[in-house]
GULUM-657631 format. One line per field, with one value per atom (N, C-alpha, C): residue in three letters; chain; z, y, x; atom name. Coordinates in steps of 0.1 Angstrom, whole numbers, m for minus. Example, Ala and Ser with C-alpha at 12.3 -4.5 7.8 and 13.67 -1.06 7.14 Angstrom:
code c(ALA  ALA  ALA  SER  SER  SER)
unit c(A  A  A  A  A  A)
z c(78  78  78  71  71  79)
y c(m57  m45  m33  m22  m11  0)
x c(132  123  132  128  137  129)
site c(N  CA  C  N  CA  C)
//
This chain:
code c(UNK  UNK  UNK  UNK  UNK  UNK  UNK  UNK  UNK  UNK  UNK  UNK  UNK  UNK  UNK  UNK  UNK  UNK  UNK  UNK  UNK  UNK  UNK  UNK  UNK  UNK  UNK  UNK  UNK  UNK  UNK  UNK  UNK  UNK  UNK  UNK  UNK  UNK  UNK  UNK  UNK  UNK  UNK  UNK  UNK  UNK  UNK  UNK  UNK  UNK  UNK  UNK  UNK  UNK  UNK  UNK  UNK  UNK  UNK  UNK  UNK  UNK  UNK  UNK  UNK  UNK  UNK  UNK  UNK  UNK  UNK  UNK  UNK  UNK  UNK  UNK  UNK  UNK  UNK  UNK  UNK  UNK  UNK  UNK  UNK  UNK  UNK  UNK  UNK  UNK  UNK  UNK  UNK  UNK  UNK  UNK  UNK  UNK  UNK  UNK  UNK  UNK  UNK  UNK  UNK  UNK  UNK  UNK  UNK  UNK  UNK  UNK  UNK  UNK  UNK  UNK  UNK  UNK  UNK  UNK  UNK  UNK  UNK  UNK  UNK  UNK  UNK  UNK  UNK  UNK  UNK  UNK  UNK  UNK  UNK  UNK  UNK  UNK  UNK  UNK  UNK  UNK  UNK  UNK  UNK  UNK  UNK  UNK  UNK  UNK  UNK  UNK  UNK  UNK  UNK  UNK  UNK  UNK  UNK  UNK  UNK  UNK  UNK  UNK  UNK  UNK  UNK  UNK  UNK  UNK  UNK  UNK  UNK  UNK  UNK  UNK  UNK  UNK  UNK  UNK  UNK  UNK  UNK  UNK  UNK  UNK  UNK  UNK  UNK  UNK  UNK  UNK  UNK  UNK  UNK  UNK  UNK  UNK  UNK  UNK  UNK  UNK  UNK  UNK  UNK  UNK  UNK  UNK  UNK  UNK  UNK  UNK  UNK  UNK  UNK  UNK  UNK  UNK  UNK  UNK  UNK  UNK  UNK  UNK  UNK  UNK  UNK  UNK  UNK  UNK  UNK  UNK  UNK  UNK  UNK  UNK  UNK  UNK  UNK  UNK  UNK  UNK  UNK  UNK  UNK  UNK  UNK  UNK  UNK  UNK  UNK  UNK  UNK  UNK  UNK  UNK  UNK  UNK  UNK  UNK  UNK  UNK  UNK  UNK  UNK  UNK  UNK  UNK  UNK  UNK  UNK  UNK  UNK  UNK  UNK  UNK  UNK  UNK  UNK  UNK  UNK  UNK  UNK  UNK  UNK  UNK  UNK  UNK  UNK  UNK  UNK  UNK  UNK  UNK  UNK  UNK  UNK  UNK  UNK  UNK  UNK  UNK  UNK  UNK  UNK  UNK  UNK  UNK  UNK  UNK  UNK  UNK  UNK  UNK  UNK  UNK  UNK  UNK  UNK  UNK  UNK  UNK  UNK  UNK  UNK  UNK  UNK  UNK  UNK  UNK  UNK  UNK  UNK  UNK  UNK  UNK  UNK  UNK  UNK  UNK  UNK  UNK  UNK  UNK  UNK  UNK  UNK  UNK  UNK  UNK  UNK  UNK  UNK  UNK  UNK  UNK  UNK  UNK  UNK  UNK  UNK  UNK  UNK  UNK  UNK  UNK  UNK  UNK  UNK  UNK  UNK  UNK  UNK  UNK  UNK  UNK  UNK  UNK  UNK  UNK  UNK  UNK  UNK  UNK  UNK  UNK  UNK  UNK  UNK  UNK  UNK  UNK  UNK  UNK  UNK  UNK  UNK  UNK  UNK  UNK  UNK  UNK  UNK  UNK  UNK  UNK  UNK  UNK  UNK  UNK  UNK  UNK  UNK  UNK  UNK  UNK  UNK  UNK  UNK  UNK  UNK  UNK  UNK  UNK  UNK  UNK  UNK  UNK  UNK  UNK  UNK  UNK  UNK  UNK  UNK  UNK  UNK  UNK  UNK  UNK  UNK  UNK  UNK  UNK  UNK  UNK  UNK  UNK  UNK  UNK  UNK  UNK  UNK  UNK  UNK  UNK  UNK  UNK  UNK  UNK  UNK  UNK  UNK  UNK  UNK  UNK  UNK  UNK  UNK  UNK  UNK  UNK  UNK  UNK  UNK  UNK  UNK  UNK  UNK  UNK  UNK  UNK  UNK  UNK  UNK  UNK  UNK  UNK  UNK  UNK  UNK  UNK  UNK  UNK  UNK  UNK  UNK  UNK  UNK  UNK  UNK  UNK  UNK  UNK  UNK  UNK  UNK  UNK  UNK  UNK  UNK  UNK  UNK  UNK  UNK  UNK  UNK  UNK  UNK  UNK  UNK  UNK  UNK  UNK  UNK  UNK  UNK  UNK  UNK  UNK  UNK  UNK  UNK  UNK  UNK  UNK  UNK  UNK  UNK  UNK  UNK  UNK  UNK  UNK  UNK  UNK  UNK  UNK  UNK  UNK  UNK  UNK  UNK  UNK  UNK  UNK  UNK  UNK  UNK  UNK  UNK  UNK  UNK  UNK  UNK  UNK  UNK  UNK  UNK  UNK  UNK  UNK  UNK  UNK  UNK  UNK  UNK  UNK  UNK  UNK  UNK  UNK  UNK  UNK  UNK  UNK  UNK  UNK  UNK  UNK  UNK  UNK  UNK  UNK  UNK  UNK  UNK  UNK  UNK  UNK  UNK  UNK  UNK  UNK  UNK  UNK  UNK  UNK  UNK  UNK  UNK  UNK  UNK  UNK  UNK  UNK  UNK  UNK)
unit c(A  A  A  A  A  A  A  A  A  A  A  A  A  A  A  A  A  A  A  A  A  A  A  A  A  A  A  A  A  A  A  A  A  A  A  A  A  A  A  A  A  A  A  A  A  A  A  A  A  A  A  A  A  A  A  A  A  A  A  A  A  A  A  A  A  A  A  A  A  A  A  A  A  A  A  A  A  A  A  A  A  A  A  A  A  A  A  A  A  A  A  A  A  A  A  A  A  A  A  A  A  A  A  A  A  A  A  A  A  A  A  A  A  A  A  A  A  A  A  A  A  A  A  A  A  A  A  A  A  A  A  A  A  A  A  A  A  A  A  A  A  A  A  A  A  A  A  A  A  A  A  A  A  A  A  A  A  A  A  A  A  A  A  A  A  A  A  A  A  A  A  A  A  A  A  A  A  A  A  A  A  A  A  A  A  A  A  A  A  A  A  A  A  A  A  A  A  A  A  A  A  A  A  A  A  A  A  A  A  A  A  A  A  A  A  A  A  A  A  A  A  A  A  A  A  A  A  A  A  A  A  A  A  A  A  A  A  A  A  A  A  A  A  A  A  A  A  A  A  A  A  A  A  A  A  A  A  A  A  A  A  A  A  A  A  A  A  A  A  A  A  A  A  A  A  A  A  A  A  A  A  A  A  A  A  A  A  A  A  A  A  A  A  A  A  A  A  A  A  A  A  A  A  A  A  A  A  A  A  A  A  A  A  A  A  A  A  A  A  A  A  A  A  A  A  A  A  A  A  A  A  A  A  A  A  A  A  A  A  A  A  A  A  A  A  A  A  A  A  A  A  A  A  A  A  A  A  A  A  A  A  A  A  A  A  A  A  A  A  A  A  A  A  A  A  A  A  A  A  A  A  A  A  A  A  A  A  A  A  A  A  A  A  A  A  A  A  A  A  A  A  A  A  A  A  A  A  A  A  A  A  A  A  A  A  A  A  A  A  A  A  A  A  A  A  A  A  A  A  A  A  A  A  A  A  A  A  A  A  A  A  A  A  A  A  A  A  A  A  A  A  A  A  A  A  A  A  A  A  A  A  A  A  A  A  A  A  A  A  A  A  A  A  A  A  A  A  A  A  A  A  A  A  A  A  A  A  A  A  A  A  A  A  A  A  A  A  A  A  A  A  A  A  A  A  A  A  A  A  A  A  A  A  A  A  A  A  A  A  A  A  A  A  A  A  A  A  A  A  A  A  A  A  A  A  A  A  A  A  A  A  A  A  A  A  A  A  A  A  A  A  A  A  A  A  A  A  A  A  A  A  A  A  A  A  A  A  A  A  A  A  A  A  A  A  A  A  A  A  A  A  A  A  A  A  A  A  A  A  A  A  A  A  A  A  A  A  A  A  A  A  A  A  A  A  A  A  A  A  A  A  A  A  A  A  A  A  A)
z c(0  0  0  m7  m8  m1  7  22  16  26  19  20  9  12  22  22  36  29  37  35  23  28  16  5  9  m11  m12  m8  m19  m25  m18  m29  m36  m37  m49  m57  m55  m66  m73  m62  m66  m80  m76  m86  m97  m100  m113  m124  m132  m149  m154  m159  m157  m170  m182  m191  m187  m185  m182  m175  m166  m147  m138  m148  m143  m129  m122  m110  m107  m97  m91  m77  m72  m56  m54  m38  m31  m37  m36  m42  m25  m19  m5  m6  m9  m13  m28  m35  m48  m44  m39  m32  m28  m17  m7  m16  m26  m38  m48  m45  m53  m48  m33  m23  m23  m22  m17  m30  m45  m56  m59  m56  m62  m78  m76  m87  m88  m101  m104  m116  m113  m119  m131  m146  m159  m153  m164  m167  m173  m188  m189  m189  m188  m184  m185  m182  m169  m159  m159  m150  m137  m148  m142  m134  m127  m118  m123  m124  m128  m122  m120  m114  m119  m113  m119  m119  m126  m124  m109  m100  m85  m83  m88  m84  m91  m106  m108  m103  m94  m95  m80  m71  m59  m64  m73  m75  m81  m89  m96  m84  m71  m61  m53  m56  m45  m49  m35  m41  m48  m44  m52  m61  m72  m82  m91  m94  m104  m102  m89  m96  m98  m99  m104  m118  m124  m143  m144  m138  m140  m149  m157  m165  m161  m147  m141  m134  m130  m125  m135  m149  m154  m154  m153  m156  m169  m178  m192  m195  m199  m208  m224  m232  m245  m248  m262  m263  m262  m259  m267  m274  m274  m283  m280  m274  m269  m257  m251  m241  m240  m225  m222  m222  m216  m209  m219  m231  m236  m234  m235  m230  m244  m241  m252  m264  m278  m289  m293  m300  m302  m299  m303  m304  m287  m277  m265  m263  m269  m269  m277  m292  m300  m290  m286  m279  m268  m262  m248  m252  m266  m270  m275  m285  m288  m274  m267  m253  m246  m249  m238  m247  m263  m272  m271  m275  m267  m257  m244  m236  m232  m240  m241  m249  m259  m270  m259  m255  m239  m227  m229  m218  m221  m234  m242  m243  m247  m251  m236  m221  m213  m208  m208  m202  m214  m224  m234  m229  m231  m228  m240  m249  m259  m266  m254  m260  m272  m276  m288  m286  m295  m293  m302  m310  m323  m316  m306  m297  m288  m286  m271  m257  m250  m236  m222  m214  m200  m198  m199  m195  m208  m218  m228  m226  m223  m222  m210  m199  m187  m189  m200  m201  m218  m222  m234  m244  m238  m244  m241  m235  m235  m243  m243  m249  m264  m269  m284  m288  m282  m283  m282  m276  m281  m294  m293  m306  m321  m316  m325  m326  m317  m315  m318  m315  m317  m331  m342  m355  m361  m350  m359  m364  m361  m365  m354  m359  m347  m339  m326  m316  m319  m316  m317  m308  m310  m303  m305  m297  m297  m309  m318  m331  m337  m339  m350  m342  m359  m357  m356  m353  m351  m346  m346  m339  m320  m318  m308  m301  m292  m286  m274  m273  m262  m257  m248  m239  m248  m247  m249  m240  m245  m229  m235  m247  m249  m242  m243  m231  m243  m239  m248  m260  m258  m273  m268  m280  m278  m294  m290  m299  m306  m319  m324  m339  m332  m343  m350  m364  m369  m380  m381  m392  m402  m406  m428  m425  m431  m442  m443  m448  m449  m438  m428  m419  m408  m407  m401  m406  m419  m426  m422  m421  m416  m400  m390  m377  m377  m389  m389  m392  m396  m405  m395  m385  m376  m365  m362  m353  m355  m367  m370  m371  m378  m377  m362  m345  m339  m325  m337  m329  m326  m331  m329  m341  m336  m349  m348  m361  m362  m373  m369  m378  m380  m394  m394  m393  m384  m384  m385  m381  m386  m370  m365  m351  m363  m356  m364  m359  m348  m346  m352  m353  m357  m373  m376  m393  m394  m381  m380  m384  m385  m391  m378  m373  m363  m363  m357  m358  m343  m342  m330  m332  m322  m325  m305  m308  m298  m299  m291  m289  m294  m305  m308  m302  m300  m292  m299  m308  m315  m327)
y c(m12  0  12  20  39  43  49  53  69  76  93  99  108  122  129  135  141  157  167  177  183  186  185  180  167  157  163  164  170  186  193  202  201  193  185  179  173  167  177  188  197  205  208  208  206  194  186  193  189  192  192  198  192  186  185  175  162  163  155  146  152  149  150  156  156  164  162  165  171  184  193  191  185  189  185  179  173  163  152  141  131  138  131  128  138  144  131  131  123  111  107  89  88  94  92  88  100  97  83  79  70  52  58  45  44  54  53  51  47  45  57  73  78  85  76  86  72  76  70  77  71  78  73  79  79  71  56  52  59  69  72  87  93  107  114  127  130  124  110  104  113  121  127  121  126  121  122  114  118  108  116  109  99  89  77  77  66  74  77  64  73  82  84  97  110  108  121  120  105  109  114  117  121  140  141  151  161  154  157  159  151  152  162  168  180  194  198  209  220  221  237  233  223  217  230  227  237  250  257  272  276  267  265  267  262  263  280  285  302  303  318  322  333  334  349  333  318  313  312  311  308  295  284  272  264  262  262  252  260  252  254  241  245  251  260  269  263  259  252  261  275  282  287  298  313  312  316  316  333  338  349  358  353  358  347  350  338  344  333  340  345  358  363  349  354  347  351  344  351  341  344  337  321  329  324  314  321  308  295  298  289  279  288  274  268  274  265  255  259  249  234  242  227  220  230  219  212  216  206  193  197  188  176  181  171  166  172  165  155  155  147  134  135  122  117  125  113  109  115  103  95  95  85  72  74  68  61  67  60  54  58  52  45  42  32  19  7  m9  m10  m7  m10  1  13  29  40  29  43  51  63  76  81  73  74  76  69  66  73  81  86  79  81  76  82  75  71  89  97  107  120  113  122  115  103  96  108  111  118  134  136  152  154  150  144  164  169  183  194  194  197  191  175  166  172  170  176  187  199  215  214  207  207  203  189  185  198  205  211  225  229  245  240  229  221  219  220  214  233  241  252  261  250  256  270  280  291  290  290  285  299  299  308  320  336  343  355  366  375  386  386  393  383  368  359  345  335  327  319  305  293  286  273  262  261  251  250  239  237  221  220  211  213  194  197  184  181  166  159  152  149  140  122  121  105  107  94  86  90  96  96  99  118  118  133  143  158  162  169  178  194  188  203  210  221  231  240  246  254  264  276  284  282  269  265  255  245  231  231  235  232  232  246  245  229  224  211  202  201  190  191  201  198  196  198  198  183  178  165  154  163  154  156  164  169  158  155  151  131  127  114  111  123  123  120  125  126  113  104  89  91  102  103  94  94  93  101  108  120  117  124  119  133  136  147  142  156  153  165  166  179  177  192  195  191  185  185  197  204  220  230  235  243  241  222  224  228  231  237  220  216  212  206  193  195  180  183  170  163  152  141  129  139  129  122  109  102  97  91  88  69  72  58  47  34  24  16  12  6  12)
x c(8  0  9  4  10  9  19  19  16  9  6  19  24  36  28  45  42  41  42  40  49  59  71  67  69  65  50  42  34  38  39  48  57  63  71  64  53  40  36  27  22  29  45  48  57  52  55  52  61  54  38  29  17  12  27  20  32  42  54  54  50  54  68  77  91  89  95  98  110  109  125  123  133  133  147  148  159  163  175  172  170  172  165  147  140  126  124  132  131  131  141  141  129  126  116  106  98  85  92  99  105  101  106  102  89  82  66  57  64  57  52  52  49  55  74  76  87  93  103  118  130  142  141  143  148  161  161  175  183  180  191  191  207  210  200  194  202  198  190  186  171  166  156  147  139  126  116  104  89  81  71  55  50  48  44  23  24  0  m2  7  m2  m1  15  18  9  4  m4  m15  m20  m34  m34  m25  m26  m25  m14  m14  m27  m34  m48  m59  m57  m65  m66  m52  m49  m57  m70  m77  m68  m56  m49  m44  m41  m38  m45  m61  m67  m62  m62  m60  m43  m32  m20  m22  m33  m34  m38  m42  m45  m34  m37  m23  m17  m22  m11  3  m3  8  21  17  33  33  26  20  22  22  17  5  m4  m19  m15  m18  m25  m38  m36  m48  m61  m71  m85  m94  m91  m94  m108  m109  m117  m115  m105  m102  m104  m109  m112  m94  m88  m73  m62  m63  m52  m38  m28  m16  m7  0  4  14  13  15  28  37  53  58  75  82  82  85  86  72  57  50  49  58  60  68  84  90  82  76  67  56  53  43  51  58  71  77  85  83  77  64  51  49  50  45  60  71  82  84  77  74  62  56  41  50  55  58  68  76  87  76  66  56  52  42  42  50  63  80  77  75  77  63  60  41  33  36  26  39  28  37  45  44  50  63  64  73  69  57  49  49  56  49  39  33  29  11  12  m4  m4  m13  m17  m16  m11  m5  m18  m14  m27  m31  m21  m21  m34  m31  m40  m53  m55  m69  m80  m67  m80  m74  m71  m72  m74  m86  m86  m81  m89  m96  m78  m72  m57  m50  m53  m42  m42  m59  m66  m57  m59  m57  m38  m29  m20  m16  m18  m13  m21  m34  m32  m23  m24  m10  m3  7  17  21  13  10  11  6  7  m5  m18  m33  m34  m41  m43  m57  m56  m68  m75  m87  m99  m95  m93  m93  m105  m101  m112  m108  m97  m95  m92  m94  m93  m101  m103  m109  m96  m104  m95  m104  m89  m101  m106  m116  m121  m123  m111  m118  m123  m135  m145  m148  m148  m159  m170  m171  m185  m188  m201  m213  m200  m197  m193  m177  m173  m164  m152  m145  m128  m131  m136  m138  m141  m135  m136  m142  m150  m153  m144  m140  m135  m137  m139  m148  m137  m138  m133  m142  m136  m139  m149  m138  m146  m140  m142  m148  m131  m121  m108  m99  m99  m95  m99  m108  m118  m106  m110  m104  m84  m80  m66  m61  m75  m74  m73  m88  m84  m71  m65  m52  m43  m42  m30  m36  m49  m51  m49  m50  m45  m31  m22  m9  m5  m12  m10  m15  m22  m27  m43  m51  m61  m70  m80  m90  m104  m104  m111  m124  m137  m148  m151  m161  m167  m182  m185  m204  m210  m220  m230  m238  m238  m249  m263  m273  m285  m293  m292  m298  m289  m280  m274  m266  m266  m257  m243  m241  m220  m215  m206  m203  m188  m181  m169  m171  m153  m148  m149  m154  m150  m139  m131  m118  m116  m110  m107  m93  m87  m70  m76  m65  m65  m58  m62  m55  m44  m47  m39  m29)
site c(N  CA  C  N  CA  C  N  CA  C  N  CA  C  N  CA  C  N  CA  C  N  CA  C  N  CA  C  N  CA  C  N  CA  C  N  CA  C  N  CA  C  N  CA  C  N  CA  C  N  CA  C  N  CA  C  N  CA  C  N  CA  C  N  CA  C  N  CA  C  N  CA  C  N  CA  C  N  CA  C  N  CA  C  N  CA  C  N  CA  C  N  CA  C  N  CA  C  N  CA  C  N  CA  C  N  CA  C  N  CA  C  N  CA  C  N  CA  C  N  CA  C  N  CA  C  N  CA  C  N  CA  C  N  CA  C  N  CA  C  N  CA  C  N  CA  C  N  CA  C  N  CA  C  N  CA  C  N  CA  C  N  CA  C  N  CA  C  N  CA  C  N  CA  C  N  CA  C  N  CA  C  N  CA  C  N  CA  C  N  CA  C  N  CA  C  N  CA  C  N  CA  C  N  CA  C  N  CA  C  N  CA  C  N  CA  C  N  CA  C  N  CA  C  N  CA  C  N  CA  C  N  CA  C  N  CA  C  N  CA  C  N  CA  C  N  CA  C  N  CA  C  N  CA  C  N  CA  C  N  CA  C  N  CA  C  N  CA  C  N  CA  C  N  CA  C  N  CA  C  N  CA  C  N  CA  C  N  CA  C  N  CA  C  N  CA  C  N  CA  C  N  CA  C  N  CA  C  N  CA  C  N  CA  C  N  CA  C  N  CA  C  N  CA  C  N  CA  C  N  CA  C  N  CA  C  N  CA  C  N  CA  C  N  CA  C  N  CA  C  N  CA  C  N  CA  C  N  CA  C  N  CA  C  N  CA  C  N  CA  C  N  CA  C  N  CA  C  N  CA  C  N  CA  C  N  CA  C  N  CA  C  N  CA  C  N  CA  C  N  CA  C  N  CA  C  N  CA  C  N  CA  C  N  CA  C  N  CA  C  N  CA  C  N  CA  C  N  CA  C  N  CA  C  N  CA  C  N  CA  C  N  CA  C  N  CA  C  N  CA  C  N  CA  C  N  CA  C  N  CA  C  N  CA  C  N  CA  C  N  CA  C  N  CA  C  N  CA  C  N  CA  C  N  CA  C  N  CA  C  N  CA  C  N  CA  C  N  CA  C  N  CA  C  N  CA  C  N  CA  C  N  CA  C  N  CA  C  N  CA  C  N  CA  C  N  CA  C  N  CA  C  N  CA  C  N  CA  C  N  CA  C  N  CA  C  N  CA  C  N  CA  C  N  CA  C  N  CA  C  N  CA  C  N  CA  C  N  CA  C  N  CA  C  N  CA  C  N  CA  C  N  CA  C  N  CA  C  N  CA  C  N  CA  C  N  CA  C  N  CA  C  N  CA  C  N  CA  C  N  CA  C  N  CA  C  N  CA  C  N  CA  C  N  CA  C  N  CA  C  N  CA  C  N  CA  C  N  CA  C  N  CA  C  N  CA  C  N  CA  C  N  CA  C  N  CA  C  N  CA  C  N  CA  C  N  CA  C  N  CA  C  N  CA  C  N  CA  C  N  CA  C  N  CA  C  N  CA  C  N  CA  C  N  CA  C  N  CA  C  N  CA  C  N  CA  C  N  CA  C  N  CA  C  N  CA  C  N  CA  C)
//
């Protein structure tokens, strides 16, 4: 059984990478989440630390978890596109986006049984609507703002599956191509009240 962190190690959980799970602390603090199954050392250089599932799921438990994603913290979210307060665009967000997205494919590399990075990993399955909205910034599509369109990815009522909207009919069609490139599988459908037109994409298994 998981014996609970102590005060300390959960601020060391708390904060973790929040697409990675890499971990900074002590390496006294590191052992310890190490012993207790919450985390485990990279074999090779620089032999980093990261959160193993219990380890995020204690971390996902912790009430102050959510308001750490705010964008006054310095955090990093992908766009999902109309966001009230999005964070400024430019060079420095290009690299933070490539880095989350490099850091998503080495979770992947470590957390699928087989080292795929080609398939979405345990971590994109329960954050479907982040996982989505990167890999599309990541690719380069522009998220929906309040002086431009773009795409939009949102929650649905079905189980591992996000809904995303765009502009036009072509823009759709290459959200969809970025999103299979990326291990998803992507359908077009039609709202039957409204006729808009979006893709439901889910993380593919195989």
């Amino acid at each position: 059984m998981i014996r609970p962190p102590t005060a300390a190690q959960r601020r060391v959980i708390e904060d973790a990478d929040p697409v990675t799970g890499r971990l900074r602390g002590t390496e006294a603090q590191l052992a310890a989440l190490v012993k207790r199954g919450l985390a485990f050392r990279h074999p090779r250089p620089p032999h980093d630390h990261f959160l193993t599932p219990a380890g995020h799921r204690i971390r996902e438990a912790v009430p102050e978890a959510p308001a750490r994603t705010a964008p006054e913290t310095g955090v990093f979210a992908a766009r999902v596109g109309g966001e009230e307060e999005p964070p400024a665009s430019g060079p420095a967000r290009r690299r933070e986006v490539h880095s989350a997205w490099q850091g998503l494919l080495e979770l992947r590399r470590m957390t699928n049984p087989d080292g795929a990075v080609d398939r979405p990993c345990g971590w994109e399955r329960t954050h479907l609507v982040p996982a989505a909205a990167l890999a599309l910034e990541a690719a380069g599509h522009p998220p929906a703002g309040s002086a431009a369109d773009g795409y939009r990815v949102r929650a649905t009522p079905q189980p591992e599956a996000v809904a995303v909207y765009a502009p036009d009919a072509r823009t759709l069609a290459a959200c969809a191509a970025t999103l299979e490139r990326a291990g998803w599988q992507a359908g077009e459908y039609t709202e039957p009240r409204t006729r808009a037109r979006y893709l439901l994409a889910s993380p593919r298994r195989v």
